[in-house]
C-alpha positions in Angstrom: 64.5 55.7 145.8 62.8 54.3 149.0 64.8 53.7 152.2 64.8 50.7 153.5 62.1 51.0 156.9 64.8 51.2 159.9 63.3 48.2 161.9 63.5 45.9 159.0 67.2 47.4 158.0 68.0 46.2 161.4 66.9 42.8 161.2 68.1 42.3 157.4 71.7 43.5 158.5 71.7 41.4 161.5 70.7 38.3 159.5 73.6 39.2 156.8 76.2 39.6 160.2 74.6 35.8 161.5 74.6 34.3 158.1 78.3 35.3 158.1 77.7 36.8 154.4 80.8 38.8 154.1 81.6 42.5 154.6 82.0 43.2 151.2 78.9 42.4 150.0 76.7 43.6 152.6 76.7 46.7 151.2 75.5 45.3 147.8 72.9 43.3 149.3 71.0 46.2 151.3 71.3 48.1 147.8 69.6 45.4 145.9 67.1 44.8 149.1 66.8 48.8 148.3 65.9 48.6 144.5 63.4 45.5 144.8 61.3 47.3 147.5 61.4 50.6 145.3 60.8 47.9 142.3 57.8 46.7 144.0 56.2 49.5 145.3 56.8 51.6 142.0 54.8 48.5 139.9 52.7 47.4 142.8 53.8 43.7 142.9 53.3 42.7 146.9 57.4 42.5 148.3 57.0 38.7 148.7 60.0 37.2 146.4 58.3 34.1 145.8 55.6 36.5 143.5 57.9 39.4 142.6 61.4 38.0 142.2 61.0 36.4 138.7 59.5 40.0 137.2 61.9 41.8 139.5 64.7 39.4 137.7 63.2 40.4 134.3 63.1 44.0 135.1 66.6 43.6 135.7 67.5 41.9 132.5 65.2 44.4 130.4 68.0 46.9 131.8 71.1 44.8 130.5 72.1 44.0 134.1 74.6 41.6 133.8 74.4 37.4 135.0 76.0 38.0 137.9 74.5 41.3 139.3 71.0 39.4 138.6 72.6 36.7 141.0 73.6 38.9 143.4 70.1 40.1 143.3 68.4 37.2 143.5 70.7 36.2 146.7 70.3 39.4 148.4 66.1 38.9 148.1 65.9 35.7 148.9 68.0 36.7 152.1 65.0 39.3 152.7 
């Protein structure tokens, strides 16, 4: 799995910490930020998640990912 790129891993956990998105879920939402960049680059969809969410989304459902991990998910990449 790709890392997230340091300078952007900066910015996206410095949004979460002015967003005032808790703690506790921070954590989740770098990991999904993690799996749709990896998602993306792995089927060559551009990282934009007004054109890659929704197959992202599907991806997720293909893999029995339940309702409310693909919410978290779709939170955490529309925070991106």
């Amino acid at each position: 799995m790709l890392a997230i790129p340091s300078a952007l891993q900066a910015q996206f956990e410095e949004y979460l910490r002015n967003k005032e998105i808790p703690s506790s879920l921070q954590g989740t939402y770098k990991k999904w930020l993690r799996y749709y960049l990896d998602f993306c680059q792995k089927y060559h969809f551009p990282p934009i998640p007004k054109e890659s969410l929704p197959h992202f989304i599907h991806k997720l459902q293909e893999k029995k990912q339940t309702k409310e991990r693909q919410e978290q998910a779709v939170m955490a990449i529309t925070v991106y």
